[in-house]
C-alpha positions as CSV (number, residue, x, y, z in Angstrom):
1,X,7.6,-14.2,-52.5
2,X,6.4,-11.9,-49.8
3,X,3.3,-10.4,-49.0
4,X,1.3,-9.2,-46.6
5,X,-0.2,-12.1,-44.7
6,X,-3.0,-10.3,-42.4
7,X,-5.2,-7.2,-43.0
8,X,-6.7,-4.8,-40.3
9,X,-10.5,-5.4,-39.9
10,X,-11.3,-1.7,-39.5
11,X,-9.3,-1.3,-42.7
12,X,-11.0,-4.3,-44.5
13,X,-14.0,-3.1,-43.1
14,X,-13.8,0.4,-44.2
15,X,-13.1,-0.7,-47.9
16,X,-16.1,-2.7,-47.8
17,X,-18.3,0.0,-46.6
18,X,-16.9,2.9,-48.9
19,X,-16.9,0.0,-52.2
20,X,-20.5,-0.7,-51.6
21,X,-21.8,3.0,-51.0
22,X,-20.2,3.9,-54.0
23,X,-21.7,0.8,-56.0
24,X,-25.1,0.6,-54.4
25,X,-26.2,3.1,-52.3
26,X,-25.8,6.9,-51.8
27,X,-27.2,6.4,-48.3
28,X,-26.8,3.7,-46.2
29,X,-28.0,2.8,-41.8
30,X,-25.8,1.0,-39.9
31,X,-27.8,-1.5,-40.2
32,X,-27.5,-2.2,-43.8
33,X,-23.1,-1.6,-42.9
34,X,-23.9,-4.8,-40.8
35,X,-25.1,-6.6,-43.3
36,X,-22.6,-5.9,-45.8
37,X,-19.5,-7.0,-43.1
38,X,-21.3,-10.1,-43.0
39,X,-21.4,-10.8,-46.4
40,X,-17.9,-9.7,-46.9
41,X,-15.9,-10.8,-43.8
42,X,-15.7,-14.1,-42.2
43,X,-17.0,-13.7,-38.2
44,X,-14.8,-16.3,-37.3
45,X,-11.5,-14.3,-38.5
46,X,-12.5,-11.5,-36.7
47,X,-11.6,-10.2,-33.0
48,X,-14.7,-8.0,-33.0
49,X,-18.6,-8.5,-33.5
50,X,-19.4,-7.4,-36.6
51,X,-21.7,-4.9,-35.2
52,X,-18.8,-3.8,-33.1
53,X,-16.8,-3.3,-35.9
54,X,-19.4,-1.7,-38.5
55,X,-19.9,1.2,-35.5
56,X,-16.0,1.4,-36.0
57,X,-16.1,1.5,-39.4
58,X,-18.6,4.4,-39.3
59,X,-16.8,6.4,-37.3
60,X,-13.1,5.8,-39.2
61,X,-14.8,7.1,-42.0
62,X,-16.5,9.8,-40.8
63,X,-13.4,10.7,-38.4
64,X,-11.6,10.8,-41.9
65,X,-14.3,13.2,-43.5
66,X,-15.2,10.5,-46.0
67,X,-18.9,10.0,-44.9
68,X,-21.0,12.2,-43.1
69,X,-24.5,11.5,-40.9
70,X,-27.7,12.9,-42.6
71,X,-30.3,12.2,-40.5
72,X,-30.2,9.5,-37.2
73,X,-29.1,6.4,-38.2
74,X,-28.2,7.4,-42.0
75,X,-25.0,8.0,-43.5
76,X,-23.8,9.6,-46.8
77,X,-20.2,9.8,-48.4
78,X,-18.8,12.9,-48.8
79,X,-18.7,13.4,-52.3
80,X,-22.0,11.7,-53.0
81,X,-24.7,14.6,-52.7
């Protein structure tokens, strides 16, 4: 059986942020994007701070029209108005 054996943090990351903004919150800071990586990633795993990587996260998503800023510091997805 094969499979894939290791997963992109920005992509891992990216799920996680676009799973919990649809679940929990229509508008999210980075700060709270923080929070969820740590809940949802192992630091150890990773190559990048977490902070690092939520900042990267934001922008993938945003880069990808899939979340937009509203305001400094706060983020919205697309479709979520």
């Amino acid at each position: 059986m094969y499979g894939i054996t290791e997963v992109p943090a920005l992509f891992l990351a990216t799920t996680i942020v676009e799973f919990r903004m649809r679940n929990e919150a229509t508008v999210a800071t980075k700060s709270q994007v923080v929070q969820w990586l740590r809940d949802g990633l192992v630091p150890s795993d990773l190559d990048d701070f977490i902070e690092s990587l939520a900042g990267r996260a934001i922008g993938s998503l945003c880069g990808q029209k899939l979340m937009v800023k509203t305001e400094a510091r706060k983020y919205r997805l697309t479709d979520s108005q």
